[in-house]
VOGU-3710 file (C-alpha; in Angstrom, 3 decimals, decimal comma):
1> xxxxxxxxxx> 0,000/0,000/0,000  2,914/2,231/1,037  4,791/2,096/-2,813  1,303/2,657/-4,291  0,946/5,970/-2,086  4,802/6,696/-3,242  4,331/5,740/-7,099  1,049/8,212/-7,206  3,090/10,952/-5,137  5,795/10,937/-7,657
11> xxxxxxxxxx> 3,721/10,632/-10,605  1,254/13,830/-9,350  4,601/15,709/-9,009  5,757/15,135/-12,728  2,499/15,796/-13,913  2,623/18,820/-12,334  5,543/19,839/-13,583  5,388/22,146/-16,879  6,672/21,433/-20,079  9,362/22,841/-21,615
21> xxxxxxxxxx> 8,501/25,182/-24,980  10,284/26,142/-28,255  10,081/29,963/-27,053  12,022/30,719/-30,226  9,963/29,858/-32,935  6,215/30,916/-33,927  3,660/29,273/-32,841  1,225/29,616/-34,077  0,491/31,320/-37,909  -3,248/33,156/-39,558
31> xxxxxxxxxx> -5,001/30,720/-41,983  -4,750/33,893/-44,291  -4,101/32,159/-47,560  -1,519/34,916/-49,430  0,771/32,370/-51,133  4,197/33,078/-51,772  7,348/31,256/-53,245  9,895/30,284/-51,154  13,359/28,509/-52,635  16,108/27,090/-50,467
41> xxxxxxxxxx> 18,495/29,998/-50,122  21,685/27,978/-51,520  19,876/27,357/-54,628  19,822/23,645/-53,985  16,319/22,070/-53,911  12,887/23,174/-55,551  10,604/25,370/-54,858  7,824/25,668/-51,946  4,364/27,769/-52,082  3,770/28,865/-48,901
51> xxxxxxxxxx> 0,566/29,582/-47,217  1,882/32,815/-46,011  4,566/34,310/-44,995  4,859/32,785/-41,469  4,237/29,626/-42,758  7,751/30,179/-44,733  9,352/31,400/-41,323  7,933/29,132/-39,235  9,168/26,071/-41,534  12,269/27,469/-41,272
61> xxxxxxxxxx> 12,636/28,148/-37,929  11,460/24,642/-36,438  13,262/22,370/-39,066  16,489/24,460/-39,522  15,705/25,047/-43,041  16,562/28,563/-44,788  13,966/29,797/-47,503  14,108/32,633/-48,952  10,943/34,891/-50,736  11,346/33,726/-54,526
71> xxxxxxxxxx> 7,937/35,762/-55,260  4,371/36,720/-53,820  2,218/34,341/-54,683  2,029/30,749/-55,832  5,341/29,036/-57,225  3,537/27,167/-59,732  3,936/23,573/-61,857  4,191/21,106/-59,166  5,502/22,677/-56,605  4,446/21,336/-53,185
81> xxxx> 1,999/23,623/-50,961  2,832/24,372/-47,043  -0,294/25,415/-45,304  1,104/25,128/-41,883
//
């Protein structure tokens, strides 16, 4: 009885405990839809339309990726779409 009063003391005191956050990137971006065309800054990879703009920095940001604004709006052909 004694370790099940112990395991459920411990457990309420992780729970409790907050969770660390990625303070440095966005979290959260509009569901405005004004595409734009992002390509990888060295020039190496195709082309991304973007749902917005803080779609293209918060891609960036969380996977360590560096676009760069090609042009507003869609990229075109079949280039892959990045709502969020």
């Amino acid at each position: 009885m004694r370790i099940a009063i112990i395991f459920f003391a411990i457990l309420a005191v992780v729970c409790a405990l907050p969770a660390e956050k990625n303070t440095k990137c966005k979290q959260v971006c509009t569901a405005d839809y004004t595409p734009v065309c992002g390509a990888p800054k060295d020039g190496k990879g195709s082309t991304i339309t973007f749902g917005n703009s803080c779609v293209m920095e918060k891609v960036n940001c969380e996977s360590n990726k560096d676009y760069i604004l090609k042009s507003q709006g869609e990229c075109g052909g079949k280039s892959p779409v990045r709502l969020s």
